[in-house]
C-alpha positions as a Markdown table, in Angstrom:
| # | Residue | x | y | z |
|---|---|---|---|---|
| 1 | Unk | -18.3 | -19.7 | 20.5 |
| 2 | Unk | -18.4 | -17.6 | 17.3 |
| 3 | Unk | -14.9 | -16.0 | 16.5 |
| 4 | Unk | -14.9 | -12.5 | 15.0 |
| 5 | Unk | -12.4 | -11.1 | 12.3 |
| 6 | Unk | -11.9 | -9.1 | 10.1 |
| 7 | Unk | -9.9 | -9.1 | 6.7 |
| 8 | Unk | -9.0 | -5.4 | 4.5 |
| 9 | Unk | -6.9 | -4.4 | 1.6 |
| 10 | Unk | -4.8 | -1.8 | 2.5 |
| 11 | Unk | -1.9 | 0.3 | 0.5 |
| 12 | Unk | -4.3 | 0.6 | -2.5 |
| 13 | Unk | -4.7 | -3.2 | -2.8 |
| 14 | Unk | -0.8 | -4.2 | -2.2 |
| 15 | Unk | -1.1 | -5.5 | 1.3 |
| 16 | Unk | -3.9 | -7.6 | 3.0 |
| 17 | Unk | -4.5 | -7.4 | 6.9 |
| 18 | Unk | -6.2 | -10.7 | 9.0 |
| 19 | Unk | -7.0 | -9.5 | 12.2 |
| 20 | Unk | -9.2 | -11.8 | 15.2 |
| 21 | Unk | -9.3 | -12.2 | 18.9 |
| 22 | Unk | -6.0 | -13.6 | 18.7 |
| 23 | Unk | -3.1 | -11.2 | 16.5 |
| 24 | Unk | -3.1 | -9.2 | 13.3 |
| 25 | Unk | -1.5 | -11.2 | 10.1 |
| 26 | Unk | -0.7 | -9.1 | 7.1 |
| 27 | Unk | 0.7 | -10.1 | 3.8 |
| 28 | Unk | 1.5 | -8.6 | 0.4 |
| 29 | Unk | -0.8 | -9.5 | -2.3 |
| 30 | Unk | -1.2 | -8.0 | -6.1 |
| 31 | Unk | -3.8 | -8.8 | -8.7 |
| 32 | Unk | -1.9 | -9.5 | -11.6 |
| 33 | Unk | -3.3 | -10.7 | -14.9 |
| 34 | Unk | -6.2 | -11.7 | -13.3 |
| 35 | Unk | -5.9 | -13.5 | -10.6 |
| 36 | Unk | -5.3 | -12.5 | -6.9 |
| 37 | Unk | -1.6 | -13.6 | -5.7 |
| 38 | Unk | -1.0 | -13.7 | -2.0 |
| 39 | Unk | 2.7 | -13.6 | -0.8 |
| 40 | Unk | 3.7 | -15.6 | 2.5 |
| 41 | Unk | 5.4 | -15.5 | 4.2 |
| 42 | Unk | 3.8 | -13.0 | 6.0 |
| 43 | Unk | 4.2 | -10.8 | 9.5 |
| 44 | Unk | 2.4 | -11.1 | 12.4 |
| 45 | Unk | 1.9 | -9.3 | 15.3 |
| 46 | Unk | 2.1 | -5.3 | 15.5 |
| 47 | Unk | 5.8 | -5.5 | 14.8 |
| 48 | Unk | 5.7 | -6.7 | 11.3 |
| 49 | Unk | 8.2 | -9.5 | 12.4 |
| 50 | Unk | 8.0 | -12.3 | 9.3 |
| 51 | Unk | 5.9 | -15.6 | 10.9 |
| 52 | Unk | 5.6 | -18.7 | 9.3 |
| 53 | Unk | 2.2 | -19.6 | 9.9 |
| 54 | Unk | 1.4 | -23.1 | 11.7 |
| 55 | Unk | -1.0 | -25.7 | 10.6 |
| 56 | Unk | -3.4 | -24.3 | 12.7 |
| 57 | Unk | -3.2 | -21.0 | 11.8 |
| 58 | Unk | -3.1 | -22.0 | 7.9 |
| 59 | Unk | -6.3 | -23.7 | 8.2 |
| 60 | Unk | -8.0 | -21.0 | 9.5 |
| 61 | Unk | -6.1 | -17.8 | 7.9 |
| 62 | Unk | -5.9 | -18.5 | 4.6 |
| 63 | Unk | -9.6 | -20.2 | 3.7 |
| 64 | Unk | -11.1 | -17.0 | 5.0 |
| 65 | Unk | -8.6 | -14.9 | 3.2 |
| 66 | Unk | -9.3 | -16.7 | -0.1 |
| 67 | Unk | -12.9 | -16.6 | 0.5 |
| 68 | Unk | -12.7 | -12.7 | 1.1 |
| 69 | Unk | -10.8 | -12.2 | -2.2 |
| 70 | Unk | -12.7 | -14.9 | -4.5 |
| 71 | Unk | -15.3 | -12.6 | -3.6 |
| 72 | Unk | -14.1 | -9.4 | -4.1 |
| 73 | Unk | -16.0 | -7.8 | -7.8 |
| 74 | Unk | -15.3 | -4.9 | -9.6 |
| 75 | Unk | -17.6 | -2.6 | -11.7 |
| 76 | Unk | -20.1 | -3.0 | -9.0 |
| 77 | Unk | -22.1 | -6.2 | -8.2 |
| 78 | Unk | -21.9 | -7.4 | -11.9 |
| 79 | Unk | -18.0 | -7.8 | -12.0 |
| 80 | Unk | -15.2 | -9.9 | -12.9 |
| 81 | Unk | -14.0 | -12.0 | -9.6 |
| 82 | Unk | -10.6 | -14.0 | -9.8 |
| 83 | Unk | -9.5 | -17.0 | -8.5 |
| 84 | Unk | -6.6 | -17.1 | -5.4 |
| 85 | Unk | -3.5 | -18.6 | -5.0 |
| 86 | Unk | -1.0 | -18.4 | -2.7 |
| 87 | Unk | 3.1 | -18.0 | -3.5 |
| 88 | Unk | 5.9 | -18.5 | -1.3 |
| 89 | Unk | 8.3 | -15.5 | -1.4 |
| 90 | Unk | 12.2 | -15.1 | 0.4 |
| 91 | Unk | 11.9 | -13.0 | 3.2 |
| 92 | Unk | 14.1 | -9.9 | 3.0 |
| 93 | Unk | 14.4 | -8.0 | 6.7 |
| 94 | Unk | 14.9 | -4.5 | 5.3 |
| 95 | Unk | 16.3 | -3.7 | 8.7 |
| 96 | Unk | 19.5 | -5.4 | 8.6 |
């Protein structure tokens, strides 16, 4: 069986939404001196509760997000791409 999903940039480039069969996942992320940083702990789920992801889901969310960024070029097909890496952040619930 072939699982779909689909990965976009959203709030001009400062958030990054996973979404397949299963949930949605969505984490900050910011290009800074040139290279792509992705911020977990993200949210999952429609409530933008914070989720730590499992083994399972880190083996499976965060190749293809890599893989999406390391690809991403600018100035058209001839562009710069940057390399990925991933930082863990302190969670703050802005609800409390």
């Amino acid at each position: 069986m072939i699982e779909t999903y689909q990965i976009r940039l959203t709030a001009r480039n400062e958030g990054i939404d996973y979404v397949d069969e299963q949930d949605i996942y969505r984490f900050g992320v910011a290009l800074t001196d040139r290279v792509w940083r992705v911020f977990l702990p993200g949210s999952k789920g429609e409530k933008f509760g914070m989720h730590e992801l499992t083994e399972a889901e880190v083996s499976v969310v965060l190749p293809r997000i890599k893989q999406f960024l390391e690809s991403r070029k600018y100035f058209g097909i001839i562009g710069s791409t940057y390399p990925v890496i991933f930082e863990q952040r302190e969670w703050t619930d802005l609800r409390s």
